[in-house]
C-alpha positions in Angstrom: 84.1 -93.5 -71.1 81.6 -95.8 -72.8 83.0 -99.5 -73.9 82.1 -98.5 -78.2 83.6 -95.1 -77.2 86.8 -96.6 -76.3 87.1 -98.9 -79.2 86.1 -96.5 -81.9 88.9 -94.2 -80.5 91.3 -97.1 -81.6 89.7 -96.9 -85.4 90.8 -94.9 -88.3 88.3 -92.4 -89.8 88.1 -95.4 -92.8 87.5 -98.5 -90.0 84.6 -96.2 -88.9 82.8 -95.7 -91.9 83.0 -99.1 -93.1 81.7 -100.1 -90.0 79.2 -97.7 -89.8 78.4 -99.1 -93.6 78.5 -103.0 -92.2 75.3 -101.6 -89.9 73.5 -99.8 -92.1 73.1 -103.5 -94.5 72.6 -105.2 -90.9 69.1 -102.9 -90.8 66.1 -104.3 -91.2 64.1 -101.2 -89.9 64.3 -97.9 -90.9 63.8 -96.8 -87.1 67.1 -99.0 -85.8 69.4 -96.4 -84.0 72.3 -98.0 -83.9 73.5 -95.4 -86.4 72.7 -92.6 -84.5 74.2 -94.4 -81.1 77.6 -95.1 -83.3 78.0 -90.9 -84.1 76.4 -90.2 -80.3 79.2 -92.6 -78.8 82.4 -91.4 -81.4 83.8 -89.4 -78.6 86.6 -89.7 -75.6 83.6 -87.5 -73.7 81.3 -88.8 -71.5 77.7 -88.3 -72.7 74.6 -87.4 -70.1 71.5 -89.1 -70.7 72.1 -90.8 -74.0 68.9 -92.6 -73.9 67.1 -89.5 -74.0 68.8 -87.8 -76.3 68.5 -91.1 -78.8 64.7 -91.8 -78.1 63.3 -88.5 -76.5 62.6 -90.2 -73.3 64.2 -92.1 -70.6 64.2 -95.6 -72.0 67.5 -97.5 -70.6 66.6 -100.9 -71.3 66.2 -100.0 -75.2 69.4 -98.4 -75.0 71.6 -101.0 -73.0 70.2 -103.7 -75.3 71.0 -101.6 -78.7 74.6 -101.0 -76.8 75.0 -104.6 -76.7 74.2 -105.3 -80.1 76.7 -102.6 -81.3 79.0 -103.4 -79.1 78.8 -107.1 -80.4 78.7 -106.3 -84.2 81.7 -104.0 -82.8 83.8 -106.7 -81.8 83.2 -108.9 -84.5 83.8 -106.4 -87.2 87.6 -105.7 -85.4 88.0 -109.5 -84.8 87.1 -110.0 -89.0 89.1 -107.4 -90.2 92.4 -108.3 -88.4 91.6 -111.6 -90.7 90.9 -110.1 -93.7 94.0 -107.7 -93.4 96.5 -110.3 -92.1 99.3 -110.4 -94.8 101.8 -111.8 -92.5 103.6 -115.2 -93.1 102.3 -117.2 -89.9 99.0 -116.3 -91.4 100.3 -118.6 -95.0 101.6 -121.0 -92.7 98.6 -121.9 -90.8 96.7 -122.3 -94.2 99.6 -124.3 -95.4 99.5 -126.5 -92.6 95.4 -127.2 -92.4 95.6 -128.0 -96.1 98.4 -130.4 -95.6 95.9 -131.7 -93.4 93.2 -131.9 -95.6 95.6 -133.8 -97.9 96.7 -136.5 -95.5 93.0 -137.1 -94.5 92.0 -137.5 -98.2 95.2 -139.9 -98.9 96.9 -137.3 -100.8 100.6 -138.2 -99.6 102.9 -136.5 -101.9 100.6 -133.5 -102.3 100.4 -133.2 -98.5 104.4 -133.5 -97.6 105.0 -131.0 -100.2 102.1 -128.3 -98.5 103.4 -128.8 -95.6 107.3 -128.3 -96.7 106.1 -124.9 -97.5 104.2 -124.1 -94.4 107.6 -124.8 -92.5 110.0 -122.8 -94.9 107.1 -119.5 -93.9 106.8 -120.1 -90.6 110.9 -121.1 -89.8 111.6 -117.6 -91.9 109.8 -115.5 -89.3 110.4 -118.2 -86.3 106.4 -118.6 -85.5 107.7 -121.6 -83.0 103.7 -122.5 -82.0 103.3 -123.1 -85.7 106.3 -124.8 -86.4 105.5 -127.3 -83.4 102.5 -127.8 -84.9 104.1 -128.7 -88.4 106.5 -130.9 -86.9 103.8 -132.9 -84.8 102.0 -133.2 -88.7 105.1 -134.8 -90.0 106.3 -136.9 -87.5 102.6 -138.4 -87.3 103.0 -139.1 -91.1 106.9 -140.1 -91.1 106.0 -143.2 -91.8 104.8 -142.5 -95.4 107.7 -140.2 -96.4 110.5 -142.7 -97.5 112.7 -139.8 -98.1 112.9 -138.7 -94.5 115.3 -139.1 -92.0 113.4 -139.8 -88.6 116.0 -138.8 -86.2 116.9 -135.4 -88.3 113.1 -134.5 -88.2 113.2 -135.1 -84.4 115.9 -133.3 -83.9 114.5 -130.1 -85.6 111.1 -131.2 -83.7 113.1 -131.2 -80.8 115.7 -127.8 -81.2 111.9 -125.9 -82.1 110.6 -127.0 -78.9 113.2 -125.6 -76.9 112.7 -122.4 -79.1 109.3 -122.2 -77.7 110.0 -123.0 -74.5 112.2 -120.1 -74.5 109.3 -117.8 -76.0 107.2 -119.1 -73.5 110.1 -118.2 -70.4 110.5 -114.6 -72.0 106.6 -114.1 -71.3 107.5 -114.9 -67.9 110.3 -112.4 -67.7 108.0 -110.0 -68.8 105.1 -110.3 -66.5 107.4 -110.5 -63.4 109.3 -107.5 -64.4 106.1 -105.2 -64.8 105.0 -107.1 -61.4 108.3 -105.8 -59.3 107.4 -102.2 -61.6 104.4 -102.0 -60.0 105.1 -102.7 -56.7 108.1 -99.8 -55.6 111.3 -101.9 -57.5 113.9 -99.1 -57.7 117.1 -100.6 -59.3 116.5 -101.2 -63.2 119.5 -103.7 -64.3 119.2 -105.6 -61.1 115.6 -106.3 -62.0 116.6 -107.1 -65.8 118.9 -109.1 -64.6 117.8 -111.2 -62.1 114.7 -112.0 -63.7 116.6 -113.7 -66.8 118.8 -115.4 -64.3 115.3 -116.6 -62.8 113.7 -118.3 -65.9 117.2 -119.2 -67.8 117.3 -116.8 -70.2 121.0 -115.7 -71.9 121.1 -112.4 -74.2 122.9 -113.9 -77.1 123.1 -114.9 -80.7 120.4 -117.9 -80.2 118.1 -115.0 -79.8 115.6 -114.2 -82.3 115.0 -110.4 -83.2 111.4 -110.8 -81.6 112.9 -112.4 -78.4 115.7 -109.5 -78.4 112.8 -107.2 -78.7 110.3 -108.0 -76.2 113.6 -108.1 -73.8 114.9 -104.7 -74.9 110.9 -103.1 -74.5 110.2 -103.9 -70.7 113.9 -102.8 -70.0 113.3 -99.8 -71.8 109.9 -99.3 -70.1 111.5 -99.9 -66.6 114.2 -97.5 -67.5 111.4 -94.9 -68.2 109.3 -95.6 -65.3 112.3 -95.7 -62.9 114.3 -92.6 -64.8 117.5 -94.8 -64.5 118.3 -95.1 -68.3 122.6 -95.4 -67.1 122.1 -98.5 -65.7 120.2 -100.0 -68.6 122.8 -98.9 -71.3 125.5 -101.9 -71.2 122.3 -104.1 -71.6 121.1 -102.3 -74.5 125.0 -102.4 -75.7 125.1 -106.6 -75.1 121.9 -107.0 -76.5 122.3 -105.3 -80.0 125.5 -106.8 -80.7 123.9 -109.7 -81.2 121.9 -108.2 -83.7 125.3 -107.6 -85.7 125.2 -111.4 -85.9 122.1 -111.8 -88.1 122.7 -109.5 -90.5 121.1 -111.8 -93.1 117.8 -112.1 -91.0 117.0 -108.5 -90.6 115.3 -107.6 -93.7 113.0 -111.0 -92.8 112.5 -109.5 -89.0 112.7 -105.7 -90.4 109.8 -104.7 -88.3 111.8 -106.0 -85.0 115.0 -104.6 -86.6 114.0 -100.9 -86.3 112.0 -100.9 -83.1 115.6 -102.2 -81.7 117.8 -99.7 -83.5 115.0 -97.2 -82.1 115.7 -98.6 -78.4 119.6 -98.0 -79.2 119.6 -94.7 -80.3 117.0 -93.8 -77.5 119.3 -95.5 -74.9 122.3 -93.2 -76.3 120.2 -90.1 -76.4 119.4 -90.6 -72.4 123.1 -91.0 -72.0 123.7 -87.9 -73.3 125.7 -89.5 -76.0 124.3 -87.6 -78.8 126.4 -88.4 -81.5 125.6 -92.3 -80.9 122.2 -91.0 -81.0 122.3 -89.3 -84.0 124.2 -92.3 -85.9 121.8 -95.3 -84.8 118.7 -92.8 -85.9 120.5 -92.3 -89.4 120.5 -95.9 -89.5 116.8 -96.3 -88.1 115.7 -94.0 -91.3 117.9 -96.4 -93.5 116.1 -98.9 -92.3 112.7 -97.5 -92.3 113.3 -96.6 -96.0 113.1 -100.5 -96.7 110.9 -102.3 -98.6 108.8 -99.4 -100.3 109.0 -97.6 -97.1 106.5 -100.8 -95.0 107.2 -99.5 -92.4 108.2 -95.7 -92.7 104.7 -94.3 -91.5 104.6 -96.8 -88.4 108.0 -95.9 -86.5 107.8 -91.9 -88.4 106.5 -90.7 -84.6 109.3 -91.9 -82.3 111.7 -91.6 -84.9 110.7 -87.6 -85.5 110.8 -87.8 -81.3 114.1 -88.7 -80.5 115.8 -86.8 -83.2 114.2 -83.3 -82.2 115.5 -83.7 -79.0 118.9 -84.6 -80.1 118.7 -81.8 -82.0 117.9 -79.6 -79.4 120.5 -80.8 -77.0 123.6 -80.4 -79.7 122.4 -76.7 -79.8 120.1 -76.8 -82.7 116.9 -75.7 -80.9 115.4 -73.7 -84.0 115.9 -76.7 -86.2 114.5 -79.4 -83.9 111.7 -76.9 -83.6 111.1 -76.6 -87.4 110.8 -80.5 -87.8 108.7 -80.9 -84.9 106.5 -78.4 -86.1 106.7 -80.1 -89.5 105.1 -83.4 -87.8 101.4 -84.0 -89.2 99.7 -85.8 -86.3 96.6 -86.5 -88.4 98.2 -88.9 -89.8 99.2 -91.1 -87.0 96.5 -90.6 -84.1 96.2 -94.3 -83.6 100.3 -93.7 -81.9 98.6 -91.4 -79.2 101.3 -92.1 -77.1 103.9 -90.3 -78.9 102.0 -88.1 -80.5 101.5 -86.7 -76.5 105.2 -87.1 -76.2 106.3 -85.0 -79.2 103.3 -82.7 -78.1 104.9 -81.7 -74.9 108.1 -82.2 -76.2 107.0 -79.4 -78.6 106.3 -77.6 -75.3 109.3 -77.5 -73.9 111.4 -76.4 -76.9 109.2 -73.2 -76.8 109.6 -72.8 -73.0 113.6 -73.1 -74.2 112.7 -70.5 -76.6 111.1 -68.0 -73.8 107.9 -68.5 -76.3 105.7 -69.6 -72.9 102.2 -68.2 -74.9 103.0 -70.6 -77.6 103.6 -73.3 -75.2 101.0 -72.4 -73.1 98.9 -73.3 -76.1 99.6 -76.3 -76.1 98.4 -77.1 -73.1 95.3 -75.5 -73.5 94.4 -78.1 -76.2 95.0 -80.3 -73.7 91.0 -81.2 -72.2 91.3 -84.2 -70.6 91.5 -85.5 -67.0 95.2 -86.3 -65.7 93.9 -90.0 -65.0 93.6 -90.6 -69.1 96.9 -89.0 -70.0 98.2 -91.6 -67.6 96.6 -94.4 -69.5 97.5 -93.1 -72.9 101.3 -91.7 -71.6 102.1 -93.1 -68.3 102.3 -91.1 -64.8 105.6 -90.1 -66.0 104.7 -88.1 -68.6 101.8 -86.9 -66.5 104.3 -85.5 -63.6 106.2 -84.2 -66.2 103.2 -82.0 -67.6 102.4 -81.0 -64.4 106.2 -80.0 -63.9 105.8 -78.4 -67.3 102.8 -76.3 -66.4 103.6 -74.9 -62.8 106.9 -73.3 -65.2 104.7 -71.7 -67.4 102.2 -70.3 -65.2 105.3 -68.7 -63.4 106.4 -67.7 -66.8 103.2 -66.4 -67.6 102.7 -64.8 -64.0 99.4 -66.7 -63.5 99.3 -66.4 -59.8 96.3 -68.1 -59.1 97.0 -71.1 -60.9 100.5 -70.9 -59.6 99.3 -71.8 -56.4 96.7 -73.8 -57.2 98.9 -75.9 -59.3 102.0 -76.2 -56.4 99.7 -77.5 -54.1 97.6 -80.0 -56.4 100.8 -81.8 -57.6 101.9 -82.1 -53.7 98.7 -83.8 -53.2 98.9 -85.8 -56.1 102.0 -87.3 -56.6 104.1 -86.7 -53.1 103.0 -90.8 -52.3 103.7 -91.9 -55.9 107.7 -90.2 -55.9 108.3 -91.5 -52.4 107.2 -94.5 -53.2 109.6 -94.7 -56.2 112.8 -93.1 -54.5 111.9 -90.0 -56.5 112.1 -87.8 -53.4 114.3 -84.9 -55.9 111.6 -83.8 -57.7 109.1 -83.0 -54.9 112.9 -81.2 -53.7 112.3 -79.3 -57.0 108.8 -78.3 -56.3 109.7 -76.8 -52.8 112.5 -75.2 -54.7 110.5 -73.6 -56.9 108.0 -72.5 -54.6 110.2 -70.6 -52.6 111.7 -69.2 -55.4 108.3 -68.0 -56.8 107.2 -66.4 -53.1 110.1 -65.4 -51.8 112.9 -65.4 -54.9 115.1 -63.1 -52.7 115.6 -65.2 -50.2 117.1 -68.0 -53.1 120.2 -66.4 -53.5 122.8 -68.3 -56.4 125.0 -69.5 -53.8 122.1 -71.1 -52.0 120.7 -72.3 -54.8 123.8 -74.2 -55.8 124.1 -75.8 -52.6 120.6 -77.0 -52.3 121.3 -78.2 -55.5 124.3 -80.6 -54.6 122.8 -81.7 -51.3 119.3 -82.4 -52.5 118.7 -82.7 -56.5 121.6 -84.0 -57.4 121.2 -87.7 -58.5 122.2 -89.9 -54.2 124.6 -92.4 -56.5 126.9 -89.6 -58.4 125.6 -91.1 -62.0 124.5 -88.9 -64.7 121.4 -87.0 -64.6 118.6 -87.6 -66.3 118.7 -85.0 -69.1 114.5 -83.6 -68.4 115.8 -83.6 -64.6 118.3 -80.9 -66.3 116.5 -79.4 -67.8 113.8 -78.7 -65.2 117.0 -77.3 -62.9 118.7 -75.7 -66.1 115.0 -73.2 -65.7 115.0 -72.6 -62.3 119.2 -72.3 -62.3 118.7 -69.5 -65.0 115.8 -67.8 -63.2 118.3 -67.6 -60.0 121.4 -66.5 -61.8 119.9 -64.0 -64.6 121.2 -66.1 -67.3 119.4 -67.3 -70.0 117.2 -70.7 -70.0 118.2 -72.6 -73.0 122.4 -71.9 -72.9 122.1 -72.7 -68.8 120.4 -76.0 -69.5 123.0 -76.6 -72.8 125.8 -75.8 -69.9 124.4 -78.3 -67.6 123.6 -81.2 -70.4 127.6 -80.7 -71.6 128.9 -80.9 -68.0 
């Protein structure tokens, strides 16, 4: 994909046109392409010969150097706007703070300690520490000139700030080394959580902002994901949102962090199998998002819809979750691609539960691009899981041919990748399936249920994943006659 196809994909249909506006007052010529290169490029599809099709002719040094200049404006344009639509307090602050400046420098004391009073009461409210430091450096310089100040209580703040940053600054390390052991085979989520606060001094408690809290409870809930050990992380989630119950007062300030926490909860809950945990921290998450005119009601409306379908479905309420899945405009939140391809093929497997495989089928069929950039939108989870996903329905749908062709593409593809990450079950699954598909006599109930213990079953005795159910609630069904959705209900109450 082109560089300006990429970013456009990140714009909203209004971004576009006002940048496509922005170019058309840059013109100077009335033959300038960079119109027709801006429509050409506003696709995720790679385009053949775009110089030819822009000037009739091969002409790639016209068309690099017209990409550049787009490309540039591009940039700029994205880089402006975050500017021009920053309403957020660190935003004040920093204007505060260079007018307090100003002040000082033009010998405007009381004028300047009184700016910059009120660029420390925004930026303390939302705990921007790098601004604050920066605050704090402006008044100690100028102490000297404030007779109402008490040095040593102004160091002290200076001080108790710094070690706030600090602590920022240690939480960036946790999270790079965590996604470092991620990528290369780490296979035990809390010892990784863990051990890498132990490592850079970090404590989960009250001191904590919600920010702090949050980037802590994201990578553990990523490694969780990528690891499909969401057991071990729960006591973690537990600890660390308890200490939310402390700053009761601050979560209206931090309301943004405050739901994408309660969403981590409720998630952790749901991949416990806990559902009615679940369901009470997403009542609470809708509380929440129904703050402050709704601010933040369209932002977390995706994961939110998410998790609470699939509660749904796994109390038994299949036809409901269904209904508000359905229900779901995605129009209105493409820029979320992620979990718009979560509730997608989450949407997919209700209907397989439903023994609607054409409907799911279609989903997939929508579905046109390469598994390499549903990994980078989703994650090679999800992407195993679609392939999972598929194979079922082809069965389903008696597709023969792609049957095959489907088995033996995902052993190519991903047998390296699951060994890699201890995931040896699934590729159990796969062979499972495949001799069930060939040779489904030969799978008799019995045998199935003893493969089943001595090879799918999760090697430390915890609880299953609940999509690792439900994959062997299908094939269990398929072996004993019963039907899909009550097996996998059977399985997920066991």
């Amino acid at each position: 994909m082109h560089t300006i196809s990429a970013i456009l994909q990140t714009l909203s249909y209004e971004e576009k046109r006002n940048f496509a506006t922005i170019l058309q007052r840059k013109n100077k010529r009335t033959d300038t392409k960079n119109i027709q290169l801006l429509r050409l490029l506003d696709t995720p599809t790679t385009i053949n010969d775009p110089d030819i099709i822009l000037y009739g002719k091969k002409n790639k040094g016209a068309y690099h150097a017209l990409c550049k200049r787009v490309q540039d404006t591009l940039i700029d344009f994205i880089a402006t706007q975050s500017f021009e639509t920053a309403t957020s307090q660190d935003m004040v602050a920093i204007k505060l703070l260079r007018a307090s400046r100003i002040f000082f420098a033009q010998k405007q004391y009381p004028i300047g300690f009184k700016t910059l009073k009120k660029a420390a009461q925004k930026a303390s409210a939302f705990d921007h520490f790098s601004i604050l430091n920066e605050i704090y450096y402006t008044h100690i310089q100028y102490a000297h000139l404030d007779h109402s100040i008490v040095l040593d209580e102004l160091i002290s703040a200076y001080t108790s700030n710094k070690e706030a940053l600090q602590l920022e600054e240690r939480l960036n390390l946790f999270y790079a080394t965590v996604q470092h052991q991620l990528s290369h085979s780490a296979k035990d989520v809390a010892y990784i959580i863990s051990n890498s606060l132990s490592k850079f001094d970090i404590v989960v408690n009250s001191h904590l902002s919600f920010r702090s809290l949050f980037k802590i409870l994201e990578i553990g809930n990523k490694a969780a994901n990528l690891l499909q050990d969401h057991h071990s992380l729960l006591p973690f989630v537990e600890k660390a949102y308890q200490q939310i119950n402390t700053k009761t007062e601050l979560s209206d300030t931090h309301l943004f962090y405050h739901i994408q926490i309660i969403y981590y909860v409720a998630n952790a809950y749901f991949r416990n199998q806990n559902f009615e945990k679940a369901l009470y921290y997403l009542n609470e998450m809708q509380l929440q998002m129904d703050k402050q005119n709704r601010k933040y009601y369209h932002r977390f409306t995706p994961q939110y819809t998410l998790v609470r379908a699939l509660t749904l479905t796994y109390t038994g309420e299949l036809e409901k979750a269904i209904s508000e899945i359905e229900a779901f405009d995605s129009i209105k939140h493409t820029i979320q691609q992620m979990y718009i391809l979560d509730l997608q093929l989450t949407q997919a497997v209700f209907y397989l539960l439903q023994t609607d495989y054409k409907k799911a089928y279609t989903i997939f069929k929508a579905w046109h691009h390469s598994d390499t950039w549903y990994a980078q939108k989703a994650g090679t989870i999800w992407v195993i899981q679609k392939n999972v996903i598929e194979i079922i329905l082809h069965i389903e749908l008696d597709h023969i041919d792609l049957v095959d062709a489907r088995l033996q593409s995902f052993k190519k593809k991903y047998s390296a990748y699951l060994k890699d990450r201890g995931s040896e079950r699934i590729l159990a699954f796969i062979r499972l399936i495949t001799q069930w598909y060939y040779t489904p006599e030969k799978l008799t109930p019995e045998l199935f249920d003893t493969i089943k213990t001595e090879q799918l079953e999760h090697p430390s005795k915890m609880p299953e994943d609940i999509f690792v159910l439900t994959f062997y609630g299908w094939l269990k069904a398929k072996v004993h006659d019963t039907t899909v959705y009550d097996t996998v209900l059977g399985l997920v109450s066991c």
